[in-house]
N, C-alpha and C positions, 0 to 999 in steps of 0.2 A: 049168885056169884059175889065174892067179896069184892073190895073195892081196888086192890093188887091184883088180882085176873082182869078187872076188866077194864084195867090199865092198859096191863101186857096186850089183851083184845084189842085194843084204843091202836096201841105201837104195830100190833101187827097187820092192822088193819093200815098204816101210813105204808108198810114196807108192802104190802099188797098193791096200793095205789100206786108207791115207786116205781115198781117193777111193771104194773100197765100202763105205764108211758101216755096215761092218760088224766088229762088235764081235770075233766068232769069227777073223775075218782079221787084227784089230790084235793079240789076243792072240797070234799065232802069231810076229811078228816080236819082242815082247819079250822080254826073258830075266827070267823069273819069280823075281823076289831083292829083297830087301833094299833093296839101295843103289841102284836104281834110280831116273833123275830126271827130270820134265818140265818145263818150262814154258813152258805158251800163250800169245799174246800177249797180254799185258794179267791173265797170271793170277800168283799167287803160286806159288812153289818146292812142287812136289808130287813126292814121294817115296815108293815103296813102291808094290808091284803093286798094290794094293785101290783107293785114292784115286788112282792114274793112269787106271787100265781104267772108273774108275768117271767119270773128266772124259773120255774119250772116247763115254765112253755118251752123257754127258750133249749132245757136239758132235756125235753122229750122231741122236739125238733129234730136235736142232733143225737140221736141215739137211738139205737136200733134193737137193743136190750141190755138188759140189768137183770140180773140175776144175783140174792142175798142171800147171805148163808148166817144168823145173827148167834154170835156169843157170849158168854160172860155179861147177859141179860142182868141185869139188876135193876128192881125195882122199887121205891119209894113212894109213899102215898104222905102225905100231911094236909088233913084239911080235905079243902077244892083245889088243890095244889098235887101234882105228883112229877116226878121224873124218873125219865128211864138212862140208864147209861148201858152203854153194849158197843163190844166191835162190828163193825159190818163187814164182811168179806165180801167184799162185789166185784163179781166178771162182769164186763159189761161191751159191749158192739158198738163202736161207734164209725162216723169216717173216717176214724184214724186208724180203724183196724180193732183186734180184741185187747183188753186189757183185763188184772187181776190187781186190785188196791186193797191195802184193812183201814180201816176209817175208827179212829175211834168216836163216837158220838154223845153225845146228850139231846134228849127228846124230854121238852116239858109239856106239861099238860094242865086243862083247866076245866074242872067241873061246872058245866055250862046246862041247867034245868035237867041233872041228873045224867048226863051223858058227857066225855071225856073227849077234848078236845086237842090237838097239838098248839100251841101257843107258843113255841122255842124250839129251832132246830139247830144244832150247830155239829157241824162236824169236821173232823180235824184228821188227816192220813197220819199214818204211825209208821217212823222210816224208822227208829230204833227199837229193838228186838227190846220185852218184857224182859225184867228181871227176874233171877231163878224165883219161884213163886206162882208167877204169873201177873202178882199183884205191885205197883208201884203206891209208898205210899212215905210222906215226907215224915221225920222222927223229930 
């Protein structure tokens, strides 16, 4: 497998653990350090294995499923370094009832003794429609 599949593997394997609502499975895709960073939509800059693991507790607490549907996958590799950028289309169940969001995201990653780790999550909902293309991109 080259080193962009098993990237994509690395990202599908986070959107696996999302979707199990299970704490044990999101820990397995992070690389336990330091300099690690998240951010939810709508949440502030969280840093550091304790206070990330500890916001997904808290988003699998309240939610009852997540279901991703991922697009416009792109993948990068440079190095021990890679990131993924894609929309996430997620219905998901919570106490509020069902909801349907597109998220755009960036997923980085770190080659950590040959195996690919999430080190940067960030993602951001997309309330303005794509420009004809699909692509936005500044000139």
């Amino acid at each position: 497998m080259d080193e962009k599949e098993a990237v994509k593997e690395a990202n599908e394997s986070f959107y696996r653990a999302f979707e199990s609502l299970d704490i044990k499975e999101m820990e397995k895709v992070w690389l336990q350090a330091s300099h690690i960073k998240c951010i939810h939509p709508g949440w502030p800059l969280l840093w550091g294995w304790g206070p990330i693991m500890a916001s997904w507790e808290r988003i699998f607490e309240n939610t009852f499923e997540m279901r991703f549907t991922l697009t416009d996958v792109r993948v990068e590799v440079l190095g021990s370094l890679a990131w993924v950028v894609l929309t996430e289309n997620l219905e998901s169940r919570t106490y509020n009832g069902p909801s349907r969001s597109t998220i755009l995201a960036t997923n980085i990653y770190e080659n950590h003794h040959g195996r690919w780790f999430l080190v940067h999550h960030h993602a951001s909902p997309i309330f303005a429609p794509s420009p004809e293309g699909g692509e936005s991109q500044l000139q």
